[in-house]
N, C-alpha and C positions, 0 to 999 in steps of 0.2 A: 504494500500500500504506500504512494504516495504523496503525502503533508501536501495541503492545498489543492485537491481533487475533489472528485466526485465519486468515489466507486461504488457498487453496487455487490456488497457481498452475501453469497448465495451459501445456505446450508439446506444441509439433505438431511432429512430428520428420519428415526428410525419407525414415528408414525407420524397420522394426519396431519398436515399441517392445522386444520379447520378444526380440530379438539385442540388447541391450545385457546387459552380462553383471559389468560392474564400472565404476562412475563417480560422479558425485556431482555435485550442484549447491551452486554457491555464491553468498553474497551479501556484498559489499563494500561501505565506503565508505574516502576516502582510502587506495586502495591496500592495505585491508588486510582480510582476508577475516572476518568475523564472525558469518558462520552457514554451516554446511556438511552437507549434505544427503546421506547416504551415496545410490543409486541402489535400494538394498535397503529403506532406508524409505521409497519413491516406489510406487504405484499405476500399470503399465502397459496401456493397452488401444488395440490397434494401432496406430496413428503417433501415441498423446498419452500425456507424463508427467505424470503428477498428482504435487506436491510440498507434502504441507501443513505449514505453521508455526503454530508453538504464540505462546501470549502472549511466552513466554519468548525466543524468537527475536527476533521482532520488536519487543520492548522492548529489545534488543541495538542496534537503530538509533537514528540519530540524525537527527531529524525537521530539523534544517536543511539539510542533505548530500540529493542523491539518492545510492539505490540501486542498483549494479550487479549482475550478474545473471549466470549463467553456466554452463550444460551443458558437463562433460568426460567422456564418456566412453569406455569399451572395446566391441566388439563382437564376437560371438562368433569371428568369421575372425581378431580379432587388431589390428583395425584404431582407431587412438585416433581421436579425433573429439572438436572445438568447438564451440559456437557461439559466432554473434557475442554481443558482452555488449550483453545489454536495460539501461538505465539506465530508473529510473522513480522518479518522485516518494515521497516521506516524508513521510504526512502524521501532526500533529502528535496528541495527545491532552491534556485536561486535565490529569487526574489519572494520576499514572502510579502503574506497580504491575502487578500481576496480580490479576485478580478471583477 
């Protein structure tokens, strides 16, 4: 992922997408959580969440540090559910800002 983008990150979930009913994804570095993705602004279609981040988001990172990564959510039965944390690369940008 690259600091001042837009990307669109896709997970494959191991059921419905459409039984998750309250959760969120998050992004961290240093233990400390910096962008947080309610599961209500996420795109679901069958076992994939679409999560997109604005400039804003990810000019929130810090291109030295990777990235963690991290699905919590509820699903309709009541049941909470993780995944494991994706870490992934920072990459850096010139000019920082928003366009």
């Amino acid at each position: 992922m690259i600091r001042g983008t837009t990307p669109i990150l896709e997970f494959e979930l191991p059921i419905s997408a459409s039984s998750l009913v309250d959760g969120y994804v998050v992004l961290a570095q240093h233990n400390t959580v910096l962008v947080e993705k309610r599961l209500t602004d996420c795109d679901k279609e069958d076992k994939i969440l679409y999560v997109r981040l604005d400039q804003e988001d990810t000019l929130k990172l810090d291109d030295r540090y990777r990235t963690e990564i991290q699905i919590r959510a509820k699903t309709i039965e009541g049941e909470i559910i993780a995944s494991d944390i994706y870490t992934v690369e920072t990459g850096r940008i010139l000019k920082d800002g928003v366009i």
